[in-house]
Every structure is written in structure tokens, then in C-alpha cells.
N, C-alpha and C positions, 0 to 999 in steps of 0.2 A: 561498650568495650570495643574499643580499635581490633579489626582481624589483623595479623601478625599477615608481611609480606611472603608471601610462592618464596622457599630457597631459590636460588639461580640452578637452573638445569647442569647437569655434572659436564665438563670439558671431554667433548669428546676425545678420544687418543688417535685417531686419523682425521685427516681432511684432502678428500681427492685425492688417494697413496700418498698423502704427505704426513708424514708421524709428527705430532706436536710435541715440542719441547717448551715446556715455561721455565722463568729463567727470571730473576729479581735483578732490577736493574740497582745500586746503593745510590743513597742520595748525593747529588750534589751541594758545591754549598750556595748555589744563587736558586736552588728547585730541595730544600732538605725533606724530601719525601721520598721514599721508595715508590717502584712501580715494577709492575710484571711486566715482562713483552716475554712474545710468544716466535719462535723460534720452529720454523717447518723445514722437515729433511726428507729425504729420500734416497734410495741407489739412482748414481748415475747413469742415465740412459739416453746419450748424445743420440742425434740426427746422422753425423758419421761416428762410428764405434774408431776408439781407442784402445792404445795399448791398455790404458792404466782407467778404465772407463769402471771395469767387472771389479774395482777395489776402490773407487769413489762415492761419495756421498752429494748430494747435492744440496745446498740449503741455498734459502728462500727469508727474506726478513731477516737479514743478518745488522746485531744495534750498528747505530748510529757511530762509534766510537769502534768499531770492529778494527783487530790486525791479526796477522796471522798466530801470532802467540798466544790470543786471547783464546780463538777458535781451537786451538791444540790443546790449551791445556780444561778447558770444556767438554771435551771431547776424549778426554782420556784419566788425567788425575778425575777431576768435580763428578766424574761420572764412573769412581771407584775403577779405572783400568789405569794398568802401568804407560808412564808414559814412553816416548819415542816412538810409537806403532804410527804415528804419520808420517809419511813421506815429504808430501807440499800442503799449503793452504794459500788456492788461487781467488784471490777476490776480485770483482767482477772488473775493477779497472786494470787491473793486473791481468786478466785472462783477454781482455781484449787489445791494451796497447803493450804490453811485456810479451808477454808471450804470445801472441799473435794468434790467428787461429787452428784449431785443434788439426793434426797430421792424422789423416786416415788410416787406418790400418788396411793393410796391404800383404798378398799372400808372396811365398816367393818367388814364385814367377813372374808375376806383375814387379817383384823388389827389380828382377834381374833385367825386363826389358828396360825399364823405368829409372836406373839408380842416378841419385843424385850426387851432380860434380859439387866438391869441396867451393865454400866460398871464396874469392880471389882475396885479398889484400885490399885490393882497392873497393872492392863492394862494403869491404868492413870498417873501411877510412869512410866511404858516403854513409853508412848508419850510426857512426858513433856519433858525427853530430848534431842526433836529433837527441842526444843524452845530456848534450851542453848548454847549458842555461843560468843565468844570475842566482846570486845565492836568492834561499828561500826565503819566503818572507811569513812563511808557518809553519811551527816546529812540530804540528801533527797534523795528518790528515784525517777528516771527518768523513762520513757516507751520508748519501741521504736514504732515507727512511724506504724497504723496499728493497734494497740491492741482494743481489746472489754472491755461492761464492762455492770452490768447490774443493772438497776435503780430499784428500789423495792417500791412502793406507797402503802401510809394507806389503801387505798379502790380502787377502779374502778372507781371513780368519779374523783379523783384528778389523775390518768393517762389519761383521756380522756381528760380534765382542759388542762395538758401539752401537749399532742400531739396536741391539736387543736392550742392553743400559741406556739407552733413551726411553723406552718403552717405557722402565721402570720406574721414572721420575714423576710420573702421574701416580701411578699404582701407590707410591711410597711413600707421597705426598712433602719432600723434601725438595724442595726447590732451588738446585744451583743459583750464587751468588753471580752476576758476573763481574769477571777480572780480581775474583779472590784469590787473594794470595799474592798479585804483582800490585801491590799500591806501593808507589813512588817509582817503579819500572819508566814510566810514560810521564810527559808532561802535564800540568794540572788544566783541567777546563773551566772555563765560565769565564771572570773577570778577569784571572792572571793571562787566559790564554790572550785575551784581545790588548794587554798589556804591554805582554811579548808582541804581536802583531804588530802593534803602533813602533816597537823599538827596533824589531826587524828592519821593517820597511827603509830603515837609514841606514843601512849598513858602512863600515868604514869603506876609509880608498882605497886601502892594497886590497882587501876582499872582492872592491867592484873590479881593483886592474887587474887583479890574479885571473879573476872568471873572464873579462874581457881579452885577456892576453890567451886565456889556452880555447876561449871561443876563434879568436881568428886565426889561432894556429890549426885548430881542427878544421874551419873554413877552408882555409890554404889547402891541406891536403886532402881535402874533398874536390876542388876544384881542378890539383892536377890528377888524379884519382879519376876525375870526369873524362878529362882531357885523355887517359892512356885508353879509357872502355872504349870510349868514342873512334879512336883511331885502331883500336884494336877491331872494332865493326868495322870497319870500310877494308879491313887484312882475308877476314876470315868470312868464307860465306857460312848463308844458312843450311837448313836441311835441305832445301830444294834448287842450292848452286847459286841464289842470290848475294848481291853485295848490298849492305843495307846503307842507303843512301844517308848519310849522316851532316849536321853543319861543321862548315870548315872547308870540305873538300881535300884536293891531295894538294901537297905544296912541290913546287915544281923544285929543279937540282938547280944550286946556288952554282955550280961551277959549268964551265964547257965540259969535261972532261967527264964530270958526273953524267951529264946529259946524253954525252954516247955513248958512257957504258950503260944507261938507262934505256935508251933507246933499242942498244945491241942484244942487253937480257932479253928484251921483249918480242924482237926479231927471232930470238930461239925458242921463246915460249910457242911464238905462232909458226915455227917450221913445221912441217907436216901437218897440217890442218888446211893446205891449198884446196886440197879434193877431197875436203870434209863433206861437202853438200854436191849435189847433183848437177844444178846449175854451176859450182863452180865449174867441175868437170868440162860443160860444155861450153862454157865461153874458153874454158882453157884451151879445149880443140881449135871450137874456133878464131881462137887469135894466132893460135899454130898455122892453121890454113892460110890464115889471112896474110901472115909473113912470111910462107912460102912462096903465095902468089905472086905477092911485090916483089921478092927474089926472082921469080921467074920473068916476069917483065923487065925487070931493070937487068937479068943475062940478054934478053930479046933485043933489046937498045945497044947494047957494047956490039961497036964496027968489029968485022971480022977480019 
């Protein structure tokens, strides 16, 4: 008589404060097999604290096929709460090239010494065209296996709402689908997607001159965008009264006329500042004495 194998030990519902979530992945049709992956969350708890930190969730092993609508509706319909109670769903290349890194929270007095001047125009002309690029050449993006990503809720009621409805997905032994309910939302995977990929890749010619024409237009004013910061540096000093030495330098006045009234402003700039310094004072004097002297010598010389 064969001994029947040990059940498998029951999944535990934490790992390291991380609450597990199992989650059925639906077949494919190049892999027509289901499979679970497991799905760890927690409260957000940044290294610098956020506004929006105390109504975050943070997950961990987010699939492979992840987008923000997938994680929302996971999160709220599949997990029996009403939807809209999320605010963002930042995933991990998104939190680090999109939105850049997290704003410290700051009390008001630190806001008031501290506040930050409005972006210029032309700082916003040099970031747009890091957004410019050739059409795509894949109609979705993949993750790899492992990435984060972080859930962002209206209030602290509706993340405690979800963390507790996660719990209960172990307990109730009901296992969320994922991406039930949006089949055909998203582009297909496996052979179609690499199908499209082959067809992308050749995109027609107005598509490439369209994207080529508004990349060099956004080039273009990027570079005079460059050109106004840079000359606007060598106008304005720093906090310590410096001028910050910049390429180019100053361009001299195209006309005569310009020249003296350039020269004349400057001569007004520096009036009163003779007997700035200490030393000036005293060569001042003593160039006084010195052409009195010669004055007095050259009376001494004139016949009487």
C-alpha cells in the first residue's frame, strides 16, 4: 500500500508585514493553463514620508501584464468594494521616470522659507522633448517578473476597506481572476502580439515625417529655450552676488553709439564706489598731494 503524500502546509496570510494575495492568472492560448501568482502588499511606508504615503498601499510581485486599470479594478470591484476609491496606481517605471522622485513633506515654515518659484516656459520647452520620440513599435507594455507599484486611495478609510478585503481572500478560499471582466480592453498576447511587433516596426512615411517634423520642432525650441536660460545666467547673480560664468560670453554693441551709451551706463553704475575700499581712499589722497606738489613747483618756476 503506497502512503498518500503530507497535504502541502496551508499559505501562510503574512510574509515580512507583507499580506499575501493569490490571484489566478487565465490561460493563454501559446501556455492554455492556469496558474496562481501571489501578489504581496502592505501600507506605504517611504524613507521620506508623503502627503499621500498614510493612504497608500505598496505592492510587491506585481504580473507580468500589470496596468493601472488592472490593479484598480483588483483592488476594489474583484475584492467586493465599490469602485473609484483610488486616486493613482503608480507603477514602478512610472514612479521613477514619470513622476520623478517622491516630494518630502514639509511643515509650514520650512513651506515659507523654502517656496518653490513657478516653472519658466523655457524649462518646460527643454523637458517636453524628452516625451518626443518615433511611433511605437509595441502596442503594450510588459514588466518583468518582481516589479512594485503603488496604489494611492481617496482617504484612509477606503485603504483599510482594501487591506482588510485582502485578508479575506485566503480565509474564503476564492481566488480573484486576474483582468476579469476587461477581456478585449488590452491588446492580445503571445503570437498576435509579436505579429503586430513585426508590422509596427515599418511604420508608414507621414507617421515617420509627422514624429520627425514635431521632434525637430521641439529640438528647435529647446535650443533657443537653452540659449534665453544661459544669457539669462550671466544677467542675474546668485545668492552670494556671483555671475555664473556661462558659454558664449557677452557680445559686444554692433554700433558706435551703442558703445558709449554702454560704456556711459556703466560709468554711472561705478560712481560712488571711488572710496569703496580703504586703499582706494588713500592712493586717492595720495594722488591729491602728489598734484598739489607739482602745482607748487611749477608756481616756483614761473619768472616773477
Amino acid at each position: 500500500m503506497v502512503p498518500e503524500p503530507d497535504p502541502s502546509p496551508p499559505l501562510p496570510s503574512e510574509v515580512s508585514g507583507y499580506r499575501i494575495v493569490p490571484i489566478s492568472l487565465p490561460p493563454l492560448p501559446t501556455y492554455p493553463v492556469s496558474a496562481t501568482h501571489y501578489l504581496y502588499l502592505r501600507p506605504h511606508e517611504p524613507k521620506l514620508p508623503t502627503p499621500a504615503a498614510a493612504r497608500s498601499l505598496f505592492l510587491v510581485n506585481v504580473p507580468f501584464d500589470s496596468t493601472e486599470f488592472h490593479l484598480k479594478r483588483l483592488l476594489s470591484v474583484q475584492l467586493g468594494l465599490p469602485s473609484g476609491r483610488i486616486e493613482e496606481v503608480l507603477l514602478e517605471e512610472s514612479k521613477r521616470i514619470i513622476e520623478g522622485p517622491e516630494t518630502p513633506v514639509v511643515n509650514s515654515q520650512e513651506e515659507k522659507k523654502g517656496r518653490k518659484r513657478k516653472r519658466s516656459s523655457d524649462r518646460v520647452a527643454i523637458e517636453e522633448l524628452d516625451g518626443t520620440a518615433l511611433p511605437a513599435t509595441w502596442d503594450r507594455e510588459l514588466r518583468t517578473n518582481g516589479q512594485t507599484a503603488i496604489v494611492v486611495f481617496v482617504d484612509r478609510l477606503s485603504l483599510e476597506a482594501a487591506y482588510k478585503a485582502a485578508k479575506k481572500v485566503q480565509r474564503c478560499g476564492t481566488i480573484p481572476i486576474w483582468g476579469d471582466g476587461m477581456e478585449g480592453n488590452f491588446p492580445s498576447l503571445g503570437i498576435a502580439r509579436y505579429v503586430k511587433h513585426s508590422r509596427l516596426q515599418y511604420p508608414n512615411r507621414d507617421q515617420v515625417l509627422e514624429a520627425v517634423n514635431l521632434y525637430m520642432t521641439e529640438f528647435a525650441a529647446r535650443e533657443a529655450a537653452q540659449v534665453r536660460l544661459q544669457a539669462q545666467k550671466r544677467q542675474i547673480p546668485d545668492e552670494d552676488g556671483f555671475i555664473t560664468v556661462t558659454r558664449g560670453g557677452r557680445t559686444g554693441p554692433a554700433k558706435q553709439d551703442a558703445a558709449q551709451e554702454l560704456a556711459l551706463t556703466q560709468k554711472k553704475k561705478q560712481k560712488g564706489l571711488e572710496d569703496f575700499y580703504r586703499f582706494q581712499t588713500r592712493e586717492k589722497k595720495k594722488a591729491t598731494a602728489m598734484e598739489l606738489m607739482r602745482k607748487f613747483e611749477g608756481d616756483k618756476e614761473k619768472p616773477e
